[in-house]
SENUPA-782852 format. One line per field, with one value per residue (C-alpha): residue number from 1; residue in one letter; x, y, z. Coordinates in Angstrom, 1 decimal. Layout:
<sites>
num <- c(NUM | ...)
residu <- c(A | ...)
xx <- c(X | ...)
yy <- c(Y | ...)
zz <- c(Z | ...)
</sites>
This chain:
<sites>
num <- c(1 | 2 | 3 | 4 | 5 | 6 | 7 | 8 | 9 | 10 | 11 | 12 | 13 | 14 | 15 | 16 | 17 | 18 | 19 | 20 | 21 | 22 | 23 | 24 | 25 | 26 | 27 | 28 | 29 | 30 | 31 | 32 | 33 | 34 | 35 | 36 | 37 | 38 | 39 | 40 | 41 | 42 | 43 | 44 | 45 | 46 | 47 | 48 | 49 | 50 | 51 | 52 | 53 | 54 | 55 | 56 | 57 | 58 | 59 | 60 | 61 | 62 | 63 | 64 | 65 | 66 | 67 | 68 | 69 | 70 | 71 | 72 | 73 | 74)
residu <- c(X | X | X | X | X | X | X | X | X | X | X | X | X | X | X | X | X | X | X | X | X | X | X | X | X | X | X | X | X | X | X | X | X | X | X | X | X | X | X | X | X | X | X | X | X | X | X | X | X | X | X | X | X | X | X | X | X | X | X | X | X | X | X | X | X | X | X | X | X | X | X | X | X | X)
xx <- c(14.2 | 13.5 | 15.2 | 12.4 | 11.7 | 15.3 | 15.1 | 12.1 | 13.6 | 17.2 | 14.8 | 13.6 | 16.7 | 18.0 | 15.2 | 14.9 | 18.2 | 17.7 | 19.6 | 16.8 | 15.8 | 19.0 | 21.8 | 23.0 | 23.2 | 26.7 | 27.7 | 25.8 | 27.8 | 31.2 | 30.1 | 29.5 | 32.8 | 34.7 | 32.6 | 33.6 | 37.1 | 36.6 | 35.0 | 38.3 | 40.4 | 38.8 | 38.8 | 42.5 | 43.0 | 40.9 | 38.8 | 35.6 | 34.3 | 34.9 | 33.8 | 30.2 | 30.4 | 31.8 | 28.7 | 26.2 | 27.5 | 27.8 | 24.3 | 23.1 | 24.6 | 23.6 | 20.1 | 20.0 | 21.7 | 19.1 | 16.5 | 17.5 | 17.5 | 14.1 | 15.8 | 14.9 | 17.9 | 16.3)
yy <- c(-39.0 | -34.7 | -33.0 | -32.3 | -36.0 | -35.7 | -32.9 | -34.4 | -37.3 | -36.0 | -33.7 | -37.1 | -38.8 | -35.5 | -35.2 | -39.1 | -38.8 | -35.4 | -33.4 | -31.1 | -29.4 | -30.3 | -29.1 | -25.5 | -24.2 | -23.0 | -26.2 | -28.1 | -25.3 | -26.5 | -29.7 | -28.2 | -26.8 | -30.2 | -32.0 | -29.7 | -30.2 | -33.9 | -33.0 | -31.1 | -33.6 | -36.4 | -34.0 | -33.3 | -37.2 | -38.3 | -40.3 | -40.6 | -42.4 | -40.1 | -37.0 | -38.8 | -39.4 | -35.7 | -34.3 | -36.0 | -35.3 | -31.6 | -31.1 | -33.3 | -30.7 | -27.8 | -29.5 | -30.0 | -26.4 | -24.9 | -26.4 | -25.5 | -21.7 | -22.2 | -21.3 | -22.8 | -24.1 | -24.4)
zz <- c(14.4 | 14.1 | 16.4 | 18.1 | 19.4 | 20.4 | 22.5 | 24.0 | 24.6 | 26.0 | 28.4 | 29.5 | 30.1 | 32.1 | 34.3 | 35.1 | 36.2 | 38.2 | 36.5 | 35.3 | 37.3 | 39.9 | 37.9 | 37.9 | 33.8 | 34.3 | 35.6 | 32.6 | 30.6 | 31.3 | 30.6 | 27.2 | 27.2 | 28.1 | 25.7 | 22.7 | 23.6 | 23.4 | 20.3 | 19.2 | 20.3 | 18.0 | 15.2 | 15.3 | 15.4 | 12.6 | 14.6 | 13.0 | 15.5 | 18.5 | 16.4 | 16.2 | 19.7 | 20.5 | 18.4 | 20.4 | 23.6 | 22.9 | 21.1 | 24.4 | 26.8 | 25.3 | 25.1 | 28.9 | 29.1 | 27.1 | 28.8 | 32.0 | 30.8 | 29.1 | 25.8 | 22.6 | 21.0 | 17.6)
</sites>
């Protein structure tokens, strides 16, 4: 999948489920933040499977983020 069928389809998702254009960015920003600590937290464990996870959720956030501040991530 490109990235850019992801960010279509993330944009999807968020606005099926109200989020865009609902959500507030700094709101979807400390999502961001609490996902990159997740993302930390697996990291300093060695879990390989929660780093995956922890990179998908961030890139998902900042997706929605970006969106929501009609910024183009790439």
């Amino acid at each position: 999948m490109s990235f850019n069928n992801l960010e279509i389809e993330v944009i999807r998702w968020a606005e099926a489920r109200r989020i865009i254009p609902n959500a507030k960015p700094h709101v979807q920003l400390m999502k961001t933040g609490s996902e990159l600590g997740e993302l930390f937290d697996a990291e300093i464990k060695g879990d390989a499977e929660g780093i995956i996870d922890g990179v998908g959720d961030v890139l998902v956030t900042l997706i929605i983020y970006c969106a929501l501040r009609d910024i183009n991530l790439v």
